[in-house]
PLY file of the C-alpha trace (Angstrom):
ply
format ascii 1.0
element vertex 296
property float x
property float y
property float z
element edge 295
property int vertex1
property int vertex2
end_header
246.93 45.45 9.03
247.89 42.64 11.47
244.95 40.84 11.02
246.02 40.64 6.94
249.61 39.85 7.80
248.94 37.02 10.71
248.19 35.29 7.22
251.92 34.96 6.73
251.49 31.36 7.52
250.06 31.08 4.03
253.87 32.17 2.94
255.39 29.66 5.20
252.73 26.65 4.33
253.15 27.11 0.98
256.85 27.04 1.19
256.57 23.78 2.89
255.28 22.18 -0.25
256.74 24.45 -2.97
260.42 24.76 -2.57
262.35 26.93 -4.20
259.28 29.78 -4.39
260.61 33.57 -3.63
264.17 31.69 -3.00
267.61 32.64 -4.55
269.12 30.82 -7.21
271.36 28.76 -5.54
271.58 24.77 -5.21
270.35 23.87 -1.40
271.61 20.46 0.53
269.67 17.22 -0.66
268.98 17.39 2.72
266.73 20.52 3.17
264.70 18.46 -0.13
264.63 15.16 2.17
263.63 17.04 5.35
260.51 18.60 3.52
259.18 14.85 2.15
259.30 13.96 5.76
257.42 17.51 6.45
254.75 16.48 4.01
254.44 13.21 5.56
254.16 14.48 8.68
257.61 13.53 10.59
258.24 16.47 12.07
261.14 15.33 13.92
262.76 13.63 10.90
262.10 16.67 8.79
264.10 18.84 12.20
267.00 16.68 11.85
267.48 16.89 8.20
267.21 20.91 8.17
269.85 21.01 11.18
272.09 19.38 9.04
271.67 21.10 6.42
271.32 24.32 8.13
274.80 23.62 9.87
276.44 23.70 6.03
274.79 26.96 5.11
271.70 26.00 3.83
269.49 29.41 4.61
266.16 27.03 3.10
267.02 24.95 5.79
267.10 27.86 8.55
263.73 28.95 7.19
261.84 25.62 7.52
263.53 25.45 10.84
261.81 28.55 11.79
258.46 27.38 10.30
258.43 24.39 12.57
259.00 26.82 15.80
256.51 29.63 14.27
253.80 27.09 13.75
254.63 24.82 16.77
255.17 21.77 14.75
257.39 18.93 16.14
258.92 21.17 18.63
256.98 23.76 21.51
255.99 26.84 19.47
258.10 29.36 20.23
258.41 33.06 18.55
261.74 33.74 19.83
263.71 30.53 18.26
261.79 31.02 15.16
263.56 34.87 14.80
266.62 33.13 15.71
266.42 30.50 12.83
264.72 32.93 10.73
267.71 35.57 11.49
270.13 32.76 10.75
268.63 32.44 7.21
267.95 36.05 6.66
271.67 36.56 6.91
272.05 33.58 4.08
269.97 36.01 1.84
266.72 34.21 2.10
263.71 36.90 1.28
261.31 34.94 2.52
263.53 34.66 6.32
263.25 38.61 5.95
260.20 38.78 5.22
258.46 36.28 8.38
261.22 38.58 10.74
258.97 42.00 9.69
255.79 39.93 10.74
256.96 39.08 13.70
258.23 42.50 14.30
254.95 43.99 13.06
252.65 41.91 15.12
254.53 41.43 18.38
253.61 37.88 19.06
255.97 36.29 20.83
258.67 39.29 20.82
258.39 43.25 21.32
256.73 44.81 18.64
258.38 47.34 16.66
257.39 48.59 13.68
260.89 50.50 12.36
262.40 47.27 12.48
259.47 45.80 11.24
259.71 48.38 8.06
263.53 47.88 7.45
262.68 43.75 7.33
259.62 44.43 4.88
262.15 46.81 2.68
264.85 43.96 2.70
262.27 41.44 1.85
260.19 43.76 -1.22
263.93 44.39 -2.32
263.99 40.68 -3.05
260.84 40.26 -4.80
258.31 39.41 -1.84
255.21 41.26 -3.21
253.53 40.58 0.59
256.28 42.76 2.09
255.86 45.71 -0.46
252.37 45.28 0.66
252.76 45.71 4.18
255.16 48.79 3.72
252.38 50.38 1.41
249.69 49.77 4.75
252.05 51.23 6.72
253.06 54.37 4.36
249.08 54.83 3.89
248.39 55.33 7.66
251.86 56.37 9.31
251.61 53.41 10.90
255.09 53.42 12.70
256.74 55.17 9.17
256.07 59.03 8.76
252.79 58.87 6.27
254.12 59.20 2.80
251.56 58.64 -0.27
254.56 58.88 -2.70
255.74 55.88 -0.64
252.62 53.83 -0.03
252.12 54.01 -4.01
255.28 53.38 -5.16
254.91 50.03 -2.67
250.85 49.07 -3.55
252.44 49.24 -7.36
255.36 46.41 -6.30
252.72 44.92 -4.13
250.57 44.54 -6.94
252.85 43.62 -9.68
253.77 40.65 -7.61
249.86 38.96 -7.68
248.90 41.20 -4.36
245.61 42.27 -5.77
244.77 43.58 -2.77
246.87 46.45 -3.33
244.53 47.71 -6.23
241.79 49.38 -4.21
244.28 51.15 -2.19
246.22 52.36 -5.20
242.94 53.77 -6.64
242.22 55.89 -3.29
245.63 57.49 -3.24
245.27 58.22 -6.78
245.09 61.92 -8.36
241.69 62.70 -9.05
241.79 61.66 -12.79
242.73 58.46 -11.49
240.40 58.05 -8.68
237.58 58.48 -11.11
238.43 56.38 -13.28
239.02 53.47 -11.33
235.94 54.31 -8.86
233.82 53.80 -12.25
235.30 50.50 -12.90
235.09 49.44 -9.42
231.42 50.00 -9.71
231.24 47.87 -12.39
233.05 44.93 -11.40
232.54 43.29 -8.17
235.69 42.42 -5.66
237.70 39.90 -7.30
237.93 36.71 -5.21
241.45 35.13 -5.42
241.33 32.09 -3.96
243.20 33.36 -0.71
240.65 31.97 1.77
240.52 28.50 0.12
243.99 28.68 -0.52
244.69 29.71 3.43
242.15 26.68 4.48
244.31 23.94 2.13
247.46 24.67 3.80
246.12 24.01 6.99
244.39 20.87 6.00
248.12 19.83 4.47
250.00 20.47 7.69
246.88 17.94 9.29
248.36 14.97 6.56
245.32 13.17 7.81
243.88 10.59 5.10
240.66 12.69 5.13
242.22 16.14 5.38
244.88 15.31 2.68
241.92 15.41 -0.44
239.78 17.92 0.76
243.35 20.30 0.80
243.46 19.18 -2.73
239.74 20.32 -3.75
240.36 23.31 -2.08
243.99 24.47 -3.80
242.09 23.51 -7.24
239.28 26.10 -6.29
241.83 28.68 -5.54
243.88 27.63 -8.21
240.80 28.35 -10.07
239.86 31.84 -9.40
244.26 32.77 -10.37
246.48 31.71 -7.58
248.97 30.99 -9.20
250.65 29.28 -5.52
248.01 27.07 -5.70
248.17 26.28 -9.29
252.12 25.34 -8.25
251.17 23.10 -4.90
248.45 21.02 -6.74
250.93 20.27 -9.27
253.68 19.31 -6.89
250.82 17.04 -4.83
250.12 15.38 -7.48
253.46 14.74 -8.59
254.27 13.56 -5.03
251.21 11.35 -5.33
250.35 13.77 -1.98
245.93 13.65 -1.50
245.41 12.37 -4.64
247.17 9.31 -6.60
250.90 10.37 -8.46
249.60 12.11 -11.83
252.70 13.38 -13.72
250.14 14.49 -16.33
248.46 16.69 -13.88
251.08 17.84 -12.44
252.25 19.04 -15.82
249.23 20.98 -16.47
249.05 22.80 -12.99
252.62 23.34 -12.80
252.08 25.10 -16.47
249.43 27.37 -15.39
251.50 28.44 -12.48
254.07 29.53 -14.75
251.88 32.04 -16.22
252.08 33.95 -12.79
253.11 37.34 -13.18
255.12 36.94 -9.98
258.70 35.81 -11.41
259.40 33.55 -8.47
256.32 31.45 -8.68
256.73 31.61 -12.56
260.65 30.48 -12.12
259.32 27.62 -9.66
257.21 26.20 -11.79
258.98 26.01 -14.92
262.19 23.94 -13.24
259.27 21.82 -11.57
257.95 21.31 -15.61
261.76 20.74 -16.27
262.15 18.76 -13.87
259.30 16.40 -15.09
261.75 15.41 -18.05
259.44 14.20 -21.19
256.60 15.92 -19.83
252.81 15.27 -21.46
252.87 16.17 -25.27
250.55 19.82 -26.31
247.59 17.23 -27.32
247.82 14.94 -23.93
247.75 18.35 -22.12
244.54 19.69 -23.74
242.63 16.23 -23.18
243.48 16.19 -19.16
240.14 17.42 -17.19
0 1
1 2
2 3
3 4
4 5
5 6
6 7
7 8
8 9
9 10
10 11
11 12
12 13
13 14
14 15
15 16
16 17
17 18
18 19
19 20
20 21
21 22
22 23
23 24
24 25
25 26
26 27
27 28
28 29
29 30
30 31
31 32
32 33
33 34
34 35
35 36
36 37
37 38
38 39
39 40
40 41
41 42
42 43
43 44
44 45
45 46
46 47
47 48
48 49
49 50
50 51
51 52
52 53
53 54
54 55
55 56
56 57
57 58
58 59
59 60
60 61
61 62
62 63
63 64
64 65
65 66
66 67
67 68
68 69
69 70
70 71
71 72
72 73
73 74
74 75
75 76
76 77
77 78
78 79
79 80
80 81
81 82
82 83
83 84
84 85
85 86
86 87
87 88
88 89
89 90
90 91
91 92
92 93
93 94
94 95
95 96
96 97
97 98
98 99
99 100
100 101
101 102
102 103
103 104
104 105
105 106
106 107
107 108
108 109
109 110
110 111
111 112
112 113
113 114
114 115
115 116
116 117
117 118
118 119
119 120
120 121
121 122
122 123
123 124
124 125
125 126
126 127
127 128
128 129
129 130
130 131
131 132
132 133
133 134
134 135
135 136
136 137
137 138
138 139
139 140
140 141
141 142
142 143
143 144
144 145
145 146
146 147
147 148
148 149
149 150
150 151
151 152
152 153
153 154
154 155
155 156
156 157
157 158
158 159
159 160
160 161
161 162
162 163
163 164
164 165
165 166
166 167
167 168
168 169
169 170
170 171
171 172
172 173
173 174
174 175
175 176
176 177
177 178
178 179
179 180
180 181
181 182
182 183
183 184
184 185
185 186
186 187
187 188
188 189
189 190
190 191
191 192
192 193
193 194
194 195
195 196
196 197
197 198
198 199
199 200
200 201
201 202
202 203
203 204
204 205
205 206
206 207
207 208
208 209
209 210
210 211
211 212
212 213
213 214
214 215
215 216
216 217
217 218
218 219
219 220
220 221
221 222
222 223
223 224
224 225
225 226
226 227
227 228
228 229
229 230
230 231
231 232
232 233
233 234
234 235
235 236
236 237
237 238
238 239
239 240
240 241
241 242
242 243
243 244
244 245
245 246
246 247
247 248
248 249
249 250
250 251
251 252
252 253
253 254
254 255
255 256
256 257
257 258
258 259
259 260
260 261
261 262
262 263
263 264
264 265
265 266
266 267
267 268
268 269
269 270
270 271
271 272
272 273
273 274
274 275
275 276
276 277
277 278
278 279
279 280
280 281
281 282
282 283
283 284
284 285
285 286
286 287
287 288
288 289
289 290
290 291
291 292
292 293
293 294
294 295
């Protein structure tokens, strides 16, 4: 289970380039939006100042990026403790995905004592507010009894959130605590079809290459969210378009940022989906149907 959920940097990381994904509806500080251009640029200590500004006024998107940049040791030391602290401070603004990285860090024990109760009562905050990763975990944890009394009713009740919001991962372990019926069923179709490859690892290895904001790292991050965007992640599918409207790896391309941005709002996770149509909205005049269906 840890090893899965030490990918939670793939949450933050992709945060850093798509605000607004698994967030609240509410309007955040022009701020927090000028701190992250300075994130994707790679002024760390630019992008610090503007989320402690904003963070001061209430900005819980702020808090969270603050926490990032302590989590992942970027700009400042890394340190697990002030990242709880900033991710407590925007937990407690209602940010899911604050809730969320505080059940990880819980869970894992980097950094801070691990305990898994608390680690469960962040994940149930965090699934509460749509974060199919946390419904995930609690479903991992339900399966084994790993720190929650083993419950199936539980685990599958969480796999089936897990899995309604893009966790596909969560398939194979709904079809083992199936009833028999079920079990069968989905052990013949298993056979059948091979694992389904996401795009996680290429999506995991772009992030990285992003946080680098090297001129060589920058395009190869952008070949690599296109694979995974690709084989259905839809988070990918939402970054490439807001790289290439940021002109971030590749040269500005409202056009392509259109048509990535549009496939991401086919997720079936409602966040991602919610993202992506404000960032079409936001495009104003966007390409016309014909323009769209002519871009490679």
């Amino acid at each position: 289970m840890l090893d899965y959920f030490r990918q939670h940097q793939l949450v933050l990381l992709s945060l850093c380039l798509a605000a607004g994904i698994a967030m609240p509806a509410r309007a955040e500080s022009p701020l927090t939006s000028q701190g992250l251009a300075a994130f994707s640029a790679g002024r760390y200590t630019e992008a610090l100042n503007d989320w402690q500004r904003a963070a001061q006024v209430g900005d819980g998107q702020a808090a969270l990026y603050i926490g990032l940049l302590n989590d992942l040791g970027r700009g400042v030391p890394q340190d697990a403790k002030a990242a709880l602290t900033w991710y407590e401070r925007a937990a407690a603004l209602g940010n899911p995905v604050a809730m969320f990285n505080i059940g990880v860090l819980y869970d894992s024990g980097v950094g801070i004592s691990r305990n898994h109760l608390v680690a469960a009562e962040w994940y149930k905050k965090a699934a509460a507010q749509g974060i199919g990763r946390a419904a995930y975990a609690l479903g991992l944890m339900y399966e084994a009894g790993d720190g929650v009394p083993s419950d199936r009713e539980e685990a599958v009740r969480y796999f089936r959130q897990a899995l309604a919001g893009g966790i596909t991962a969560a398939r194979s372990h709904l079809a083992s605590l199936g009833s028999s019926k079920e079990r069968t069923k989905n052990d013949k179709v298993a056979s059948n079809d091979p694992p389904k490859d996401n795009g996680m690892e290429e999506f995991g290895r772009a992030q990285e290459l992003l946080l680098k904001s090297t001129p060589e790292a920058l395009p190869a991050a952008i070949a690599l969210l296109r694979q995974a965007a690709d084989k259905g992640d839809s988070a990918a599918a939402y970054n490439l378009g807001y790289c290439y409207e940021n002109g971030i790896g590749a040269e500005a391309d409202r056009q392509q940022a259109y048509v990535w941005y549009k496939r991401a709002a086919q997720s079936p996770t409602s966040t991602v989906r919610r993202a992506a149509l404000e960032a079409m909205g936001k495009l104003g005049s966007g390409p016309s149907p014909p323009e769209i269906s002519e871009s490679k």
